[in-house]
C-alpha atoms as an extended CHARMM CRD file, in Angstrom:
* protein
*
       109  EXT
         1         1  UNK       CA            -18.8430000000       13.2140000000       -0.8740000000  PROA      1               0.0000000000
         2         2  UNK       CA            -21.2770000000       13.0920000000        1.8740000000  PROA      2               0.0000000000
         3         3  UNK       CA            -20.9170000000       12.7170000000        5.2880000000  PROA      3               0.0000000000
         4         4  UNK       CA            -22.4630000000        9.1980000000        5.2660000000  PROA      4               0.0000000000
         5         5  UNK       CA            -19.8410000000        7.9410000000        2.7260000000  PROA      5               0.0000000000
         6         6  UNK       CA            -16.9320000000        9.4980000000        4.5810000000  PROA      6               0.0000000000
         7         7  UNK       CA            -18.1810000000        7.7430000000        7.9590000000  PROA      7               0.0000000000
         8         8  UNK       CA            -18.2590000000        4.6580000000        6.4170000000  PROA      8               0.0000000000
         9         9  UNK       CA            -15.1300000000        4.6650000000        4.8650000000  PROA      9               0.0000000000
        10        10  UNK       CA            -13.5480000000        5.9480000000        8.5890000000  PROA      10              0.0000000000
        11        11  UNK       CA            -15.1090000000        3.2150000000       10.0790000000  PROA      11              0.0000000000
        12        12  UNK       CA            -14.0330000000        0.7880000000        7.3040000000  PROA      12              0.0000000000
        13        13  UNK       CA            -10.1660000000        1.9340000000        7.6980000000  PROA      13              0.0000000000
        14        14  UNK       CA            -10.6800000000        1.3570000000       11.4160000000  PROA      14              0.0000000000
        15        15  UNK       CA            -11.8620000000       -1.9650000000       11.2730000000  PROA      15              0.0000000000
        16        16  UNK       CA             -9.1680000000       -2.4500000000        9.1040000000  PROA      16              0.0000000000
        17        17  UNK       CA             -6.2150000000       -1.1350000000       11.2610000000  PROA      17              0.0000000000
        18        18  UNK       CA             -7.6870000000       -3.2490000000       14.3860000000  PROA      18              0.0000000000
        19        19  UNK       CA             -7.7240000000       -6.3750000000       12.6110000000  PROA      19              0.0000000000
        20        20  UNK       CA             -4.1140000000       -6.0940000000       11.0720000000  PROA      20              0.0000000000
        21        21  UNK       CA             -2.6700000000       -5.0630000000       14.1270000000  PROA      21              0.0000000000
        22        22  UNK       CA             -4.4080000000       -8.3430000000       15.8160000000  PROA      22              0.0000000000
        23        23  UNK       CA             -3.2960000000      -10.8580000000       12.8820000000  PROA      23              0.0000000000
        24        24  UNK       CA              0.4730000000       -9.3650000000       12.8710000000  PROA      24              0.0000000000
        25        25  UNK       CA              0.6950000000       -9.9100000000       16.5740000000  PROA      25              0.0000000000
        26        26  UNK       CA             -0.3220000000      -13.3720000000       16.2680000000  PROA      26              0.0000000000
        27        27  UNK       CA              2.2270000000      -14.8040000000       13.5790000000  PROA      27              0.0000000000
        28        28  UNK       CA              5.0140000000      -16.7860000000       14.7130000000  PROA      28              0.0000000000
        29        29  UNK       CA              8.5570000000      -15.3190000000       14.0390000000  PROA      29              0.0000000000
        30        30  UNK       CA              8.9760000000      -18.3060000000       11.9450000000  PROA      30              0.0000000000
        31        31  UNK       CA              6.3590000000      -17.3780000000        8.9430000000  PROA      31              0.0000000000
        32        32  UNK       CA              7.5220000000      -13.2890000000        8.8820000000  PROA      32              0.0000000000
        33        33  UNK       CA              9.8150000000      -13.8970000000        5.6480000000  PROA      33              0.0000000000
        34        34  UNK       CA              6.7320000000      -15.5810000000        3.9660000000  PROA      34              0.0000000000
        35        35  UNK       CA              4.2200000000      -13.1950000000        5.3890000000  PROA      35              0.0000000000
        36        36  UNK       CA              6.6960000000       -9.8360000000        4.2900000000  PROA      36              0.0000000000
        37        37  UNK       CA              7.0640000000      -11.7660000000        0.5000000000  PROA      37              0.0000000000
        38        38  UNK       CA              3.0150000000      -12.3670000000        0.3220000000  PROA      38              0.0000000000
        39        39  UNK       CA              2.9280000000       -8.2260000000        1.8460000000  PROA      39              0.0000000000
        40        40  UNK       CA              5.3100000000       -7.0790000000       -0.5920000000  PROA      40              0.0000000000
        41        41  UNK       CA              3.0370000000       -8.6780000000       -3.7800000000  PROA      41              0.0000000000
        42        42  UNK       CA             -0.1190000000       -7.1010000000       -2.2220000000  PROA      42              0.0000000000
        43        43  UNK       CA              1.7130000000       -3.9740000000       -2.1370000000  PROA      43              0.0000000000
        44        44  UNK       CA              2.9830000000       -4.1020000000       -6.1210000000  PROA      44              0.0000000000
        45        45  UNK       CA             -1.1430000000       -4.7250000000       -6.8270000000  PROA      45              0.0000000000
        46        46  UNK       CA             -1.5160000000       -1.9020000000       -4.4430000000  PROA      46              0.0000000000
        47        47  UNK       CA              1.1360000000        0.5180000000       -7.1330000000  PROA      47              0.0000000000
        48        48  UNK       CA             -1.0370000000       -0.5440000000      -10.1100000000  PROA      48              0.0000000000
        49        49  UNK       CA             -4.2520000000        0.5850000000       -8.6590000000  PROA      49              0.0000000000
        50        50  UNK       CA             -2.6180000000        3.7810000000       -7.5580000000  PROA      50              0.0000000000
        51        51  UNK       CA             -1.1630000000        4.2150000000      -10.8810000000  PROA      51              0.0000000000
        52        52  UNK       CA             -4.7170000000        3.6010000000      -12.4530000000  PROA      52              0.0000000000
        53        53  UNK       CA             -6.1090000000        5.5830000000      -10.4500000000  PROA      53              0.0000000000
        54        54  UNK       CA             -3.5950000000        8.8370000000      -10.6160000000  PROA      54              0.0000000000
        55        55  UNK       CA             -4.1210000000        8.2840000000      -14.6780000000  PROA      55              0.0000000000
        56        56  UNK       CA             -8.1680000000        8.3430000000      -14.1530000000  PROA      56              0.0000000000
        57        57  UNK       CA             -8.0050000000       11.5480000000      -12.4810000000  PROA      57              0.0000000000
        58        58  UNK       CA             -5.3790000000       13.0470000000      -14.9980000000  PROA      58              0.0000000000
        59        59  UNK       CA             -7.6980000000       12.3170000000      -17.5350000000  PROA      59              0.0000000000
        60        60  UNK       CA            -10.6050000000       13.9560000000      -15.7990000000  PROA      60              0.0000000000
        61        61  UNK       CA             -8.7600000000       17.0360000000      -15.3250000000  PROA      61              0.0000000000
        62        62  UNK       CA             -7.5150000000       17.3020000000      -18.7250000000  PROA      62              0.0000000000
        63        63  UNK       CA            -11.5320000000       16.7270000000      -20.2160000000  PROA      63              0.0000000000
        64        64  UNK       CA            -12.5850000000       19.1340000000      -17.7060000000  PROA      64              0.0000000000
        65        65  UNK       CA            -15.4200000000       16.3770000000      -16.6390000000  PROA      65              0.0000000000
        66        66  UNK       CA            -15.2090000000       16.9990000000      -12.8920000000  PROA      66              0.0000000000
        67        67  UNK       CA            -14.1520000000       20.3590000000      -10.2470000000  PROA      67              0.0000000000
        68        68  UNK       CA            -10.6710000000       21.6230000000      -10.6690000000  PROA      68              0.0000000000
        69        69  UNK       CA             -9.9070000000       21.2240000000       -6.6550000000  PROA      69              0.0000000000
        70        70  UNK       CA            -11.3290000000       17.2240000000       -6.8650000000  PROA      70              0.0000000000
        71        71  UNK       CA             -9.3050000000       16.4550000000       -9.6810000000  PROA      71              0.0000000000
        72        72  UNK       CA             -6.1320000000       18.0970000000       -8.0800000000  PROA      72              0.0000000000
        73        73  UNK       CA             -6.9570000000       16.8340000000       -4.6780000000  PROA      73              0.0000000000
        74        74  UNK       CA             -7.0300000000       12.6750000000       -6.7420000000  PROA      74              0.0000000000
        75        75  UNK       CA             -3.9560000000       14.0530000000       -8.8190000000  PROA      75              0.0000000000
        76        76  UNK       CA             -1.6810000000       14.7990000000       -5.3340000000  PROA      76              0.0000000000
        77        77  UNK       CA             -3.0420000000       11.6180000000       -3.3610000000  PROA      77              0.0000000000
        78        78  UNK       CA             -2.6290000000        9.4960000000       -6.0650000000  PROA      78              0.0000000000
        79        79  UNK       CA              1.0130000000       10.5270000000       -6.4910000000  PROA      79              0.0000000000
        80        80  UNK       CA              1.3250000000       10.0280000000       -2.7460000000  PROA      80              0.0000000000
        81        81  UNK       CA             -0.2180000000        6.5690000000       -2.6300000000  PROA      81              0.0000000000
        82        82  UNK       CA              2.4150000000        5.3150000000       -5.7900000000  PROA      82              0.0000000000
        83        83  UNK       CA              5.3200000000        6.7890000000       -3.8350000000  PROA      83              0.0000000000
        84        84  UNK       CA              4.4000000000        5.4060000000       -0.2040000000  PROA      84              0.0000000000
        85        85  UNK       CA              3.4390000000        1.8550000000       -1.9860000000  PROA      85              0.0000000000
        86        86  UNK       CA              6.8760000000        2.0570000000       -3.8690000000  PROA      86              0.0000000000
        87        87  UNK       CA              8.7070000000        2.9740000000       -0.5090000000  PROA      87              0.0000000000
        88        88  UNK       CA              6.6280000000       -0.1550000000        0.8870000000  PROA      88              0.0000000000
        89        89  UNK       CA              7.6650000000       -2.3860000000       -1.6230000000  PROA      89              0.0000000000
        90        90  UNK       CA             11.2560000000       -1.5230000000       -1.6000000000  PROA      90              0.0000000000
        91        91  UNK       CA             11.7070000000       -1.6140000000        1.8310000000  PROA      91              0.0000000000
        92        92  UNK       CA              9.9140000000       -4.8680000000        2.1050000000  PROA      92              0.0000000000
        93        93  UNK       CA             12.3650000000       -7.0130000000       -0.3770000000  PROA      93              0.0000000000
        94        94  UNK       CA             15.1270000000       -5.1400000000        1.5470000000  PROA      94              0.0000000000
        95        95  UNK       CA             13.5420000000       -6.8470000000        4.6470000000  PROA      95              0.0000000000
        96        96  UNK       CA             12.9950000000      -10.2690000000        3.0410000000  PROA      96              0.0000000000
        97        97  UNK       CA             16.9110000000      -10.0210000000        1.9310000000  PROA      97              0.0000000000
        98        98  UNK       CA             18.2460000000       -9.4880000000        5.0840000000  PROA      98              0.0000000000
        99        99  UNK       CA             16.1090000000      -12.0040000000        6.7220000000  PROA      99              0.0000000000
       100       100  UNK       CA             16.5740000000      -14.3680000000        4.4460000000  PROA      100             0.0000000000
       101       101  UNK       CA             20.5880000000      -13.6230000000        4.6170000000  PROA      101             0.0000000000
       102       102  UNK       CA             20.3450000000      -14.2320000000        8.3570000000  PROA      102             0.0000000000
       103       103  UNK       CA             19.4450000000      -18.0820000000        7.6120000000  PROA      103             0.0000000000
       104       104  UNK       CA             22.4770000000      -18.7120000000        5.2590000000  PROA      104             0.0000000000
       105       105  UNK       CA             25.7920000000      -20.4170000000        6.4960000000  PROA      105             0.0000000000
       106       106  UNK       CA             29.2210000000      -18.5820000000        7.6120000000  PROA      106             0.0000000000
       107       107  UNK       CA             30.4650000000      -19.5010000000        4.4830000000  PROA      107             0.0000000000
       108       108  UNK       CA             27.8870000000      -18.6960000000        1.8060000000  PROA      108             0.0000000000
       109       109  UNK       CA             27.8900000000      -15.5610000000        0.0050000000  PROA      109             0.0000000000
């Protein structure tokens, strides 16, 4: 990858980062359960494409079609990005329970 590519994606994931930080800070404490159950279904799309994405690489460095170090380097970050989406998604619906627990009566169970 060139240096052009890999300032574009840094600048890209800043962007990113700025404008996520802005549009948390601005929802209402009402819509968070909503917001966290739309978050958590991004996130499950997120585990397919890292899934997809592990298996492409797999399947490169079984055929031997790319460098041993790329295909490794895909293999390990493509591992990482299932597990920290997983994590995500997990502790997300544990979020959404609890908040959503905090709006039932005394009574219900």
């Amino acid at each position: 990858m060139d240096i052009q590519t890999i300032m574009l994606l840094v600048f890209i994931f800043i962007i990113a980062a700025f404008l996520g930080i802005e549009l948390i800070s601005k929802v209402p404490s009402q819509l968070h359960t909503p917001l966290m159950s739309g978050t958590n279904a991004i996130s499950g799309i997120t585990i397919v494409g890292a899934i997809a994405a592990t298996q492409m690489n797999s399947f490169l460095a079984v055929n031997g079609t790319g460098s041993v170090a790329a295909d490794i380097f895909g293999i390990i970050f493509g591992f990482l990005a299932i597990f920290f989406a997983t994590v995500n998604v997990i502790g997300g619906y544990f979020v959404t329970d609890r908040m959503l627990g905090m709006f039932k009566k005394k009574g219900d169970n």
